[in-house]
N, C-alpha and C positions, 0 to 999 in steps of 0.2 A: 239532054232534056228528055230524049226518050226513055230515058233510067227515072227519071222523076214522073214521068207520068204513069209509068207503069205502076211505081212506088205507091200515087197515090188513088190508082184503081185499087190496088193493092188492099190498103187501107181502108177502102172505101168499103169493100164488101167485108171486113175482118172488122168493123165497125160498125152495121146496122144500127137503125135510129130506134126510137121505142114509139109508140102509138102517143098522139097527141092530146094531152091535155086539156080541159076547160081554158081558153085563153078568147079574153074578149076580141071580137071582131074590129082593128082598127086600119086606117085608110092609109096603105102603103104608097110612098113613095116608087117613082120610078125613071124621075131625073136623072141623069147621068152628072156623075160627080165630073169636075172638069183633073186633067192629071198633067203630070210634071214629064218633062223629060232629066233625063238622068243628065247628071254636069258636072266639072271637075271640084264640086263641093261634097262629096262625099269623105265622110271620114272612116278611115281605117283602123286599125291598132290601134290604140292609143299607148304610147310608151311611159317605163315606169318614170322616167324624167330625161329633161332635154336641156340643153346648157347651149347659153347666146348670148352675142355682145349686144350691148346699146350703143348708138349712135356716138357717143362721150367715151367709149372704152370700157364701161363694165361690165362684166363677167355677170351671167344669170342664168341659176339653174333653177328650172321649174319642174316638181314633183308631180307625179300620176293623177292628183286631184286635182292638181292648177288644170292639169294640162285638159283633164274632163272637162271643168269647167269653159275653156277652151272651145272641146269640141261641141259644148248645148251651143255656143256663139258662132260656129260655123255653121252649123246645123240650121239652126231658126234662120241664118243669112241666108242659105241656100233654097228654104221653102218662102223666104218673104219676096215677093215679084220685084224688082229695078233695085235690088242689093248688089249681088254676085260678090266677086271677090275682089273688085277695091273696097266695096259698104263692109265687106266682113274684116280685112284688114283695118280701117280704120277703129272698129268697134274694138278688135283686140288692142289697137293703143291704147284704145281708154279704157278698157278693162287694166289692163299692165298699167297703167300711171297710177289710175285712182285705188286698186284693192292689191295689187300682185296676182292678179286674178285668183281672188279671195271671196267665199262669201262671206261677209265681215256683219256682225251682228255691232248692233250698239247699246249695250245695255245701259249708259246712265242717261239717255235720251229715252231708248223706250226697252224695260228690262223684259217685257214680253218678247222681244225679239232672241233671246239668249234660248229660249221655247223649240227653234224653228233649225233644222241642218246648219250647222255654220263652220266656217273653219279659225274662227276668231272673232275677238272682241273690238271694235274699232272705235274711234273717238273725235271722228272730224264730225262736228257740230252736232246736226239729228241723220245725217248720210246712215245708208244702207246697203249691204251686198257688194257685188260685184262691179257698178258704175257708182255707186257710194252716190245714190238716187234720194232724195227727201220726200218724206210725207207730206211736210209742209207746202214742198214745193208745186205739189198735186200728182205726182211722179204713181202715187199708189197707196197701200194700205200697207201696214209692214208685213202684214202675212204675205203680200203679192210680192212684194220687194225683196224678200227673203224666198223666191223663187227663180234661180237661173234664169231661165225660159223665160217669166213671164219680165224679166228685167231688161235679157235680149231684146224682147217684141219690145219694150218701149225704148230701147236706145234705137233702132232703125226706127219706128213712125209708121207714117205712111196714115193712108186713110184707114186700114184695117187693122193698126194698133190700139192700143189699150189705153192712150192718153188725147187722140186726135182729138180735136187740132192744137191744146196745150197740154204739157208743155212739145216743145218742139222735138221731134225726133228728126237722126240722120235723113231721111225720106222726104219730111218738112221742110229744110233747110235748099232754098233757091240756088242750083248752080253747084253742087255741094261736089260733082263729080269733078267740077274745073280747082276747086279748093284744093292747095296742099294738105294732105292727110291727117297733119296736125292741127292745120286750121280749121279741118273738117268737123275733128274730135271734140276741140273747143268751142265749136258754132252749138254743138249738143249740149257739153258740159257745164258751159260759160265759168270755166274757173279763174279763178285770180291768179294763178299760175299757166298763161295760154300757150307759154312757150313748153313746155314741159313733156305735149305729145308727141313731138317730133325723136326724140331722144331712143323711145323704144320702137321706132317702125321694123329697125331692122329683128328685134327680137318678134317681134307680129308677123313679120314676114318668113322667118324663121319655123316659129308656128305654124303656118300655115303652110308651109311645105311638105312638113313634117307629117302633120297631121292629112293631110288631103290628096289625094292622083286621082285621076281621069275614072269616072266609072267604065267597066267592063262593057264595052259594045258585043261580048257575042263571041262568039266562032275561039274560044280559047279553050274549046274539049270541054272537061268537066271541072275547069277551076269553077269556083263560084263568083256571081259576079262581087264588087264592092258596093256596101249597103254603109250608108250613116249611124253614127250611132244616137236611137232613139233619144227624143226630146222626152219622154211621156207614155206611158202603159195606159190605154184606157180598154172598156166593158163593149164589146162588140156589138149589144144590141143595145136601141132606148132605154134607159129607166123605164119601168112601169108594164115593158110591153111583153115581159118573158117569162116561162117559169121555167125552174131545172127538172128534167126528165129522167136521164138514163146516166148516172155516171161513169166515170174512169174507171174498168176492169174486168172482170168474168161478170157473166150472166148469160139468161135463155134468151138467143135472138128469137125477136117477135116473130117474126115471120117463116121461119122455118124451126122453132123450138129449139134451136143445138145449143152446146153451150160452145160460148165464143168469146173470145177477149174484146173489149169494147175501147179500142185505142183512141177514143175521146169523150167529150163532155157534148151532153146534149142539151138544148135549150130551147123547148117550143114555144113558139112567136106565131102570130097570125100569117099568113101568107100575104107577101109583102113588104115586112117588115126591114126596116133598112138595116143591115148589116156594117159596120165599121170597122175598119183596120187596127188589129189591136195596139200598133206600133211603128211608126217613120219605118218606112223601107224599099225595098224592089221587089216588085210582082215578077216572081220565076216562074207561073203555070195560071193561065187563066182558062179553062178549057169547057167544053160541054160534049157530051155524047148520050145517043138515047138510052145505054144501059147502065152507064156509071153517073150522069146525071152531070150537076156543077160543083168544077173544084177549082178552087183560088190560093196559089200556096204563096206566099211574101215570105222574103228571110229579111230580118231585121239584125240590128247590131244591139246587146243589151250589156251595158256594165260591161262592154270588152268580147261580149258573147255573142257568135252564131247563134241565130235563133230561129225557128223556119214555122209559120203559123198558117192553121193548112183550114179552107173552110168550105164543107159541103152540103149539095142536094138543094142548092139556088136552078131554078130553071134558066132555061139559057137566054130568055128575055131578062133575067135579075142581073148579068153580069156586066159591072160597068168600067172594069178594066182589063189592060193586055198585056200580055207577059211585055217588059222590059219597062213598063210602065214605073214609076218613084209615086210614091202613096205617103202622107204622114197618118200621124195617127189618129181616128177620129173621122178620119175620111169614109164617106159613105158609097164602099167597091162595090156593092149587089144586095140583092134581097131576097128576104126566106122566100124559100121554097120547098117542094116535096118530089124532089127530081131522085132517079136512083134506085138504092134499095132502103125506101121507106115508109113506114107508114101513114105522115104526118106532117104539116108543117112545121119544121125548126129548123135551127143551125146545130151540125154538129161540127162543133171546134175542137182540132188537135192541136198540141204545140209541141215543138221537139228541141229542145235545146242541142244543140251542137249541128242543128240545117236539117235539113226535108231529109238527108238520109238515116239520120240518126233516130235512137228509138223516142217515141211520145212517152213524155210525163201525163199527170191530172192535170189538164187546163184547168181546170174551175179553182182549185188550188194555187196552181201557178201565178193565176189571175191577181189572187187574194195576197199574196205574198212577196206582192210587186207593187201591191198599193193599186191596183185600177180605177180609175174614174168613171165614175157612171157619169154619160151622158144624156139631156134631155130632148127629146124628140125632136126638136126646130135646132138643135145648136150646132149642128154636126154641119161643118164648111167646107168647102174644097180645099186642094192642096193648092199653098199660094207661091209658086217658086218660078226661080229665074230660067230660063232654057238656056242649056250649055252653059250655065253657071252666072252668065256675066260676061264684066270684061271685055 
């Protein structure tokens, strides 16, 4: 950890901010986001395929894309509060019944779905995706239902899903933790086949071995710890509330004229301005000091990748989490500030694919080529997840 801090003083002076922008004066936040402790729902690796029997005797091997899919449904179980890991095991049986854990498009129902990521065409009635969810049913829109993630959050429920309080999700469902796990799947699905989810528990349970171990408490040198793999890339500051200043590479630092590499992207925000996680992960450095100012570094898991996302010159009243801390994405860690060596309120954001020691690309770039979500000023939530996993 002292090799990372150093890293990102390091950084910090090899990166000078640029002078601030005209940017209107708006009313920063300074709520402390609430955060996750770290639990045995982290996922790892994800393997290019894994082979398991069902309950009946068959044989079933699932490919690097099932198994992704897979890990968005561990992931959103592990950030959704009163899940853990019976809620996530039952969800992968009915993912495994109804799609092969497929995102199944239905094109002779609705052929705009064919538009959207899929990994096939499916045909059971107007169903969709990965729990093969209806429109009709009020489950969603098909642009939503043709989203992993947003399919997850409504098979768990709860009051902070996306269908509360119909139709019913695993959360919804009275008693659901005393349910055998197939009856659990069916109380969600309500299929005409109830018997059907008991058959893959042992392949879900499989899965979830596979895919998941205990996160890293610490004291293991400098392995890094285990981070999940991101549900979601989003845009670190509000819509509306930033303009871009200083980009990715050589130029004259402001403040002393030299010329210097500028290992990140600058974006000046009013002071105050809430700052967001650009991705599900573990906070490795939450720090402050008078002369290098505020630095927040998270490594996330992205498409299989180390990824270490590093954010400075928050004063040390903006910093609203601490190392060993789990963040999703979207979460609002701290707020601009002019701490350091800068001239101005913004965030300057690095990102470094392969972890906090490895070299920075162009975030602003990176951002772009990830698909990031701009979020709107009121929308950003805290991280909603179970402590110790569950269980």
């Amino acid at each position: 950890m002292k090799k990372l801090a150093v890293l990102a003083l390091a950084l910090l002076f090899l990166a000078p901010s640029t002078a601030l922008l005209g940017v209107a004066t708006l009313g920063g936040t300074s709520a402390t986001a609430a955060v996750c402790t770290p639990g045995s729902l982290a996922v790892g690796p994800i393997p290019d395929s894994l082979t398991a029997t069902t309950r009946s005797g068959e044989t079933v091997t699932l490919n690097r894309t099932q198994l992704t899919h897979a890990a968005t449904i561990i992931t959103v179980g592990g950030q959704t509060a009163g899940v853990g890991r019976p809620g996530v095991l039952i969800a992968l049986m009915a993912a495994l019944t109804e799609s092969s854990l497929r995102m199944l498009a239905n094109t002779g129902a609705y052929p705009e779905s064919a538009g959207y990521p899929n990994d096939g065409d499916g045909s059971d009635h107007d169903s969709l995706g990965l729990f093969q969810m209806r429109p009709a049913a009020g489950w969603g829109t098909v642009a939503e239902l043709m989203d992993s993630t947003y399919q997850a959050r409504a098979f768990y429920g709860g009051d902070s899903g996306p269908n509360y309080p119909s139709p019913r999700g695993l959360l919804d469902i009275p008693g659901w933790q005393q349910l055998d796990p197939g009856e659990a799947a069916q109380a969600v699905e309500v299929s005409a086949y109830p018997d059907r989810y008991q058959n893959y528990q042992p392949v879900a349970q499989a899965i979830l071995d596979t895919l998941t171990r205990p996160a890293s408490s610490g004291g293991g040198g400098d392995e890094p710890p285990v981070v999940p793999e991101t549900t979601r890339i989003v845009f670190p500051l509000p819509d509306g509330t930033w303009v871009r200043t200083s980009p990715f590479g050589w130029r004259s630092d402001p403040i002393t004229g030299e010329r210097r590499f500028h290992a990140g992207s600058d974006f000046a925000a009013a002071d105050g301005t809430a700052i967001y996680a650009v991705a599900d992960g573990r906070v490795v450095q939450a720090s402050y000091t008078d002369a290098g100012g505020g630095v927040i570094v998270i490594e996330h898991t992205v498409h299989g990748e180390r990824v270490a996302s590093m954010y400075i010159h928050m004063w040390q009243h903006g910093i609203y989490v601490a190392e060993g801390d789990t963040v999703t994405a979207g979460q609002h860690i701290g707020d601009v500030g002019s701490s350091g060596h800068s001239t101005g309120p913004h965030l300057h954001l690095q990102i470094h694919p392969g972890g906090a020691g490895a070299d920075a690309v162009d975030a602003d770039a990176w951002l772009t080529e990830h698909g990031a979500e701009g979020i709107a000023g009121g929308e950003a939530t805290p991280a909603l997840c179970t402590a110790g996993g569950g269980a």
